[in-house]
PADO-686054 format. One line per 8 residues: for each residue x, z, y of C-alpha. Coordinates in nm, 3 decimals. Layout:
residues N
X Z Y; ... .
END
This chain:
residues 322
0.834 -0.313 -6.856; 0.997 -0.632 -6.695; 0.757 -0.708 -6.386; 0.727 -0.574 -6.050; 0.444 -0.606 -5.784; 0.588 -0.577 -5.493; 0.371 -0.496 -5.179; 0.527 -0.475 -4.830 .
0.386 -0.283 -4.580; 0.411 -0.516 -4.314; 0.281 -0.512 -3.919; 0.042 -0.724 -3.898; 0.096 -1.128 -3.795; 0.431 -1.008 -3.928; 0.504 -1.246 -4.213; 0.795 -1.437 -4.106 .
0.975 -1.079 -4.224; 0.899 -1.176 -4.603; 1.204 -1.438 -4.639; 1.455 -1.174 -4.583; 1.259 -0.872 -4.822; 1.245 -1.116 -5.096; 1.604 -1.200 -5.057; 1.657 -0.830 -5.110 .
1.456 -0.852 -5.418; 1.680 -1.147 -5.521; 1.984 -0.879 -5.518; 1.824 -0.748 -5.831; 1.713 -1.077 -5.995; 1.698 -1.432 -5.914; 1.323 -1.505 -6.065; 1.110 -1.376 -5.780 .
0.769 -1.532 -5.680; 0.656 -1.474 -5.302; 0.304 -1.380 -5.267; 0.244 -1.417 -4.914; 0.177 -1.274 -4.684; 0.294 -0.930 -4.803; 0.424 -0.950 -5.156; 0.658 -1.103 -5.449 .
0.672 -1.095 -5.819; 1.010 -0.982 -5.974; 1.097 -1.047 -6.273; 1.346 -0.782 -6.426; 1.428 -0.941 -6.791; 1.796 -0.887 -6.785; 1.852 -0.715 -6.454; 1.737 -0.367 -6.629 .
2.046 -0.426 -6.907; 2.218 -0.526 -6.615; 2.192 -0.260 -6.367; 2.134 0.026 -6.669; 1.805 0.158 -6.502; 1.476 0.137 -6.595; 1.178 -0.072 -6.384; 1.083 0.234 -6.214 .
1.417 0.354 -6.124; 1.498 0.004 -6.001; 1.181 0.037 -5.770; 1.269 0.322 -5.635; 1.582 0.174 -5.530; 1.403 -0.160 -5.372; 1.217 0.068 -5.179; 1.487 0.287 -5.032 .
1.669 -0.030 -4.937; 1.370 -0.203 -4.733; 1.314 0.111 -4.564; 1.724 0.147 -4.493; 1.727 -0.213 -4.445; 1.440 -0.364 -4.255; 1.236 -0.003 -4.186; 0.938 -0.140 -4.406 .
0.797 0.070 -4.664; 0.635 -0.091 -4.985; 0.461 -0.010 -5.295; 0.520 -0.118 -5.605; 0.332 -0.168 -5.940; 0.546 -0.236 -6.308; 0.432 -0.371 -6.615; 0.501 -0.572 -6.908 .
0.343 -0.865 -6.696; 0.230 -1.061 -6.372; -0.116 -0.893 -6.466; -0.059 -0.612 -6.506; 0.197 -0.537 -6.287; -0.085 -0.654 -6.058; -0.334 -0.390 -6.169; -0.062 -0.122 -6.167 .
-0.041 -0.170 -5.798; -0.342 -0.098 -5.708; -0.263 0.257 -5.861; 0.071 0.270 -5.693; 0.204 0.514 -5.348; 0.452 0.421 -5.135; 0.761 0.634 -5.337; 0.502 0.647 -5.626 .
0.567 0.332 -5.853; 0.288 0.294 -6.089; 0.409 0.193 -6.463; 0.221 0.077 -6.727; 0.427 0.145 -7.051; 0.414 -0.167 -7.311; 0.204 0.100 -7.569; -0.039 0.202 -7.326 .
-0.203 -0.112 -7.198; -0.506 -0.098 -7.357; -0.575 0.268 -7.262; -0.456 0.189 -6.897; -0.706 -0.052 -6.836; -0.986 0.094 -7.058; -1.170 0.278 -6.776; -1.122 0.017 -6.505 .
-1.406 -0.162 -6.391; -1.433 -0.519 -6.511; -1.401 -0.629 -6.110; -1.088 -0.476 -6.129; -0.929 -0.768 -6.342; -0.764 -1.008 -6.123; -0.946 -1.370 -6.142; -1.284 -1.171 -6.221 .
-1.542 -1.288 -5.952; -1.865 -1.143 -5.754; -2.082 -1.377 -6.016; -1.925 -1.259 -6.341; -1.872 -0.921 -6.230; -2.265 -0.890 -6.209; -2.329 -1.112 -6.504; -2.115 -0.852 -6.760 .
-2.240 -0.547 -6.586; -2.595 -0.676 -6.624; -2.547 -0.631 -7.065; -2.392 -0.337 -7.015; -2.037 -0.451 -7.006; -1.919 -0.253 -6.711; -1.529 -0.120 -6.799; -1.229 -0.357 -6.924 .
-1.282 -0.120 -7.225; -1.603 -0.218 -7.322; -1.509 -0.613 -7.228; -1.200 -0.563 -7.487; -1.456 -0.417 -7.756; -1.736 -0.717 -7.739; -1.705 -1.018 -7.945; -1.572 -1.326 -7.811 .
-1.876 -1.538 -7.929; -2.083 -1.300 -7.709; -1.867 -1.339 -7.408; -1.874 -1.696 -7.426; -2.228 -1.698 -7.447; -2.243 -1.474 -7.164; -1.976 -1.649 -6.886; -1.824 -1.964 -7.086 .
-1.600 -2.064 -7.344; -1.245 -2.097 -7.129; -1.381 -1.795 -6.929; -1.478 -1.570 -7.174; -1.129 -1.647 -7.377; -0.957 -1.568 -7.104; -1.165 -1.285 -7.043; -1.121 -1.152 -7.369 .
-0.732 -1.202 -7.371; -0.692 -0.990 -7.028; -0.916 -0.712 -7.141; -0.749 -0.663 -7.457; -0.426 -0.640 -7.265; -0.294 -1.044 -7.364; -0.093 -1.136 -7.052; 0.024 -1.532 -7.071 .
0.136 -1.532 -6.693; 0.477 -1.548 -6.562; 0.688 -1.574 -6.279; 0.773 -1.861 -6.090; 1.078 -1.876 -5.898; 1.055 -2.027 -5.535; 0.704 -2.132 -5.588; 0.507 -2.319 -5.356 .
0.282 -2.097 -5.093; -0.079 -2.184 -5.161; -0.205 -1.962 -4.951; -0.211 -1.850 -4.568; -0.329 -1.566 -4.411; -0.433 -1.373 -4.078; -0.564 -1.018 -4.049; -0.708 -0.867 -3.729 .
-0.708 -0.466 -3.748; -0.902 -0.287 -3.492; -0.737 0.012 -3.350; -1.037 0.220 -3.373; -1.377 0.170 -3.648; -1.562 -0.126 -3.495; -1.930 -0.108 -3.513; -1.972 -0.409 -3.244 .
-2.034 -0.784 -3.437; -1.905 -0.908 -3.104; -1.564 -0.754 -3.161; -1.594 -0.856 -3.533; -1.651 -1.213 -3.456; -1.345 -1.233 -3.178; -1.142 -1.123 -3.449; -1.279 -1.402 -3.677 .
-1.243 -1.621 -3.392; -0.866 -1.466 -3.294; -0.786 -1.527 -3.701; -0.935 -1.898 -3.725; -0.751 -2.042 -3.469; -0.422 -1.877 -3.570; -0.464 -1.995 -3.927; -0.566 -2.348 -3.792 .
-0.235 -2.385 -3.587; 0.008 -2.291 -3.858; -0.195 -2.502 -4.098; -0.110 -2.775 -3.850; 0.257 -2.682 -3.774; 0.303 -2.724 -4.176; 0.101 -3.024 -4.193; -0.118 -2.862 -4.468 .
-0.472 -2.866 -4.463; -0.700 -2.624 -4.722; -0.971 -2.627 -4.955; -1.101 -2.293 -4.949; -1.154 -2.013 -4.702; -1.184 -1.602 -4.788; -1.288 -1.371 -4.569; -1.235 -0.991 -4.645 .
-1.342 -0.695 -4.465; -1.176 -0.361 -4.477; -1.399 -0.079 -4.406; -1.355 0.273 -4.259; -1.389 0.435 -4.584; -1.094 0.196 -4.758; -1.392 -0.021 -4.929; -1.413 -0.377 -4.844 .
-1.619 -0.685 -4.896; -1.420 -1.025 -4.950; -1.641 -1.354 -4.996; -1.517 -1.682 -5.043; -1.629 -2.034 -4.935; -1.566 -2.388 -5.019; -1.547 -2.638 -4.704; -1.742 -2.964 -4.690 .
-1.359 -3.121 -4.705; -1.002 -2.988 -4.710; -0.923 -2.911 -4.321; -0.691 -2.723 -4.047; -0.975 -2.754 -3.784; -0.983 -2.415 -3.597; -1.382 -2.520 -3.521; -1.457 -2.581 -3.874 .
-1.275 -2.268 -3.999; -1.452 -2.070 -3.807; -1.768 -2.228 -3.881; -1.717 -2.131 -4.208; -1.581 -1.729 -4.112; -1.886 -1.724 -3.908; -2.100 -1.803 -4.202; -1.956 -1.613 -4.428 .
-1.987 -1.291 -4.195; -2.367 -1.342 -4.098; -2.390 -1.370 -4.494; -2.287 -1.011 -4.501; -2.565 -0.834 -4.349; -2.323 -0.580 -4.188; -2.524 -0.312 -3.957; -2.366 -0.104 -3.759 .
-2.083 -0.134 -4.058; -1.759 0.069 -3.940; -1.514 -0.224 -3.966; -1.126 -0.123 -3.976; -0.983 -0.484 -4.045; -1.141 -0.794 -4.069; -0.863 -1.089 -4.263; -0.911 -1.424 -4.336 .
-0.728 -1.653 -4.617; -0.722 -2.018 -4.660; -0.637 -2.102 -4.991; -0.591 -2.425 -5.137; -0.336 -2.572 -4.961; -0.284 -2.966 -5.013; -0.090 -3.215 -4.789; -0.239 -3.353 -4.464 .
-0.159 -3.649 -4.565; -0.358 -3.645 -4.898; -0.684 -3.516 -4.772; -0.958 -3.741 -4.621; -1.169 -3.727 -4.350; -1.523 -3.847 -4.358; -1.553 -3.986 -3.964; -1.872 -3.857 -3.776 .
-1.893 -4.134 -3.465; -1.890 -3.738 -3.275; -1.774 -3.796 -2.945; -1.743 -3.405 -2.912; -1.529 -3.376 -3.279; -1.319 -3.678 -3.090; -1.245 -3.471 -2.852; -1.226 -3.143 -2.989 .
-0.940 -3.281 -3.221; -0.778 -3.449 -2.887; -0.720 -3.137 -2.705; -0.654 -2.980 -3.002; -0.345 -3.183 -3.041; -0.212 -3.099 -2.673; -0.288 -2.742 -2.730; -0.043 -2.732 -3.046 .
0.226 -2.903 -2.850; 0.171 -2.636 -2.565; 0.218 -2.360 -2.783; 0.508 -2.509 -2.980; 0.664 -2.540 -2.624; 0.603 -2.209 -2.497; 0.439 -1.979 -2.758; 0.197 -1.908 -3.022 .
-0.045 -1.744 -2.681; 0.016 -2.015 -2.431; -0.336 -2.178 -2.484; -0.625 -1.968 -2.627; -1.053 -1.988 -2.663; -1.198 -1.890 -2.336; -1.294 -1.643 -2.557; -1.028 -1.456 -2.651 .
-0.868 -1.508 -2.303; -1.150 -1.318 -2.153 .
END
């Protein structure tokens, strides 16, 4: 086992802490991959020669230093890759690494459910489970012509490779966020779609403005909501065209939420992700002639200059001021 998932238990809005965790992880080995907002990749390919401990010893010893450190607890998942090290996490406790042992790969993910695999979506998901291929097990067992019948050639390879325990990813030192995100937990179950969409609303506009402040704009938007009984629901969404318009993000949140259905749904924590990420400067924008857009953009400017004058809260929605 070389990899680690890492997974810091961070406050929330609390990402600018990640810099220094991962330079703790860089103690330990100098090919880590952030994976904002919470997490890293660590590659351990010499450091376990190095430090004579094993990937699960070593994680034990991350984790007493973040806590000693920075008072952050994490989890952490190891395996003999970025994928599986992924899916190890999920089975992983805070002071309870979760290892998947080089032999045992294929028995590890036998009994997981095909939307466990990382990459596998809603669609797919649905489309296996409809023939009967439910479990990574039964995915690893089918023939590849079948698969690619079923979900496509380059999809059902890749399929087929995962299932069976092939894992061609690696990690990638200092690489490039493509990714943002902001998650609103409530600090009670919410039943109220009011409250639900404020915290779309509250999540939007904070994703917009440090969208702006990096001069990125992005092509995709996620929304995932946690429920009360640790279940969640996470859709995603193209846009029209890649943006950092609060409006038009949470356009899209909105959509995606009514989409759900929810009633009286006991929300715990309702994130949002824009994913994606391109330039500013590269992305187009098809004009509208809308005075309103005009002038939505306008003050939009003067509010980002407000806040990067006196704070992230100088200038909110009416509604979230109320």
């Amino acid at each position: 086992m070389t990899i680690l998932c890492v997974r810091f238990q961070l406050p929330p809005k609390y990402e600018a802490a990640l810099p220094g965790l991962l330079g703790l992880l860089e103690d330990f080995t100098p090919v880590v991959q952030a994976l904002p907002p919470d997490g890293a990749l660590a590659d351990l390919r010499g450091a376990e020669r190095y430090f004579g401990r094993g990937a699960e010893e070593l994680a034990r010893l991350i984790r007493v230093r973040a806590l000693a450190l920075y008072g952050i607890d994490c989890v952490i998942g190891a395996g003999p890759g970025p994928l599986l090290a992924r899916m190890a996490l999920g089975q992983a406790e805070p002071g309870e690494p979760c290892a998947v042992p080089e032999g045992l790969v294929v028995d590890f993910l036998a009994e997981r459910p095909v939307a466990a695999l990382p990459g596998v979506g809603t669609a797919t998901a649905r489309t296996l489970c409809e023939y009967g291929l439910d479990t990574l097990g039964r995915v690893a067992a089918a023939p590849l012509s079948t698969l690619q019948r079923l979900v496509g050639a380059r999809t059902g390879r890749e399929l087929h490779e995962k299932a069976n325990g092939v894992d061609r990813g690696r990690v990638v030192p200092n690489a490039v966020a493509r990714s943002l995100a902001a998650e609103h937990p409530f600090p009670h179950d919410e039943l109220n779609p009011d409250r639900h969409r404020r915290a779309l609303l509250l999540d939007a506009e904070e994703l917009g403005s440090r969208l702006r402040a990096l001069d990125k704009v992005c092509r995709t938007l996620t929304l995932t909501v946690r429920y009360a009984d640790r279940s969640s629901t996470t859709r995603t969404r193209t846009l029209p065209e890649p943006t950092a318009h609060s409006p038009e993000l949470t356009r899209a949140a909105y959509g995606m939420y009514g989409a759900l259905g929810l009633q009286r749904a006991r929300v715990r924590a309702i994130a949002l992700r824009a994913e994606g990420l391109t330039p500013a400067e590269e992305a187009s924008h098809q004009l509208a002639f809308d005075p309103v857009d005009d002038k939505l953009r306008r003050i939009e400017e003067v509010a980002d200059r407000a806040r990067a004058k006196f704070g992230p809260r100088a200038i909110l929605p009416g509604t979230l001021a109320a």
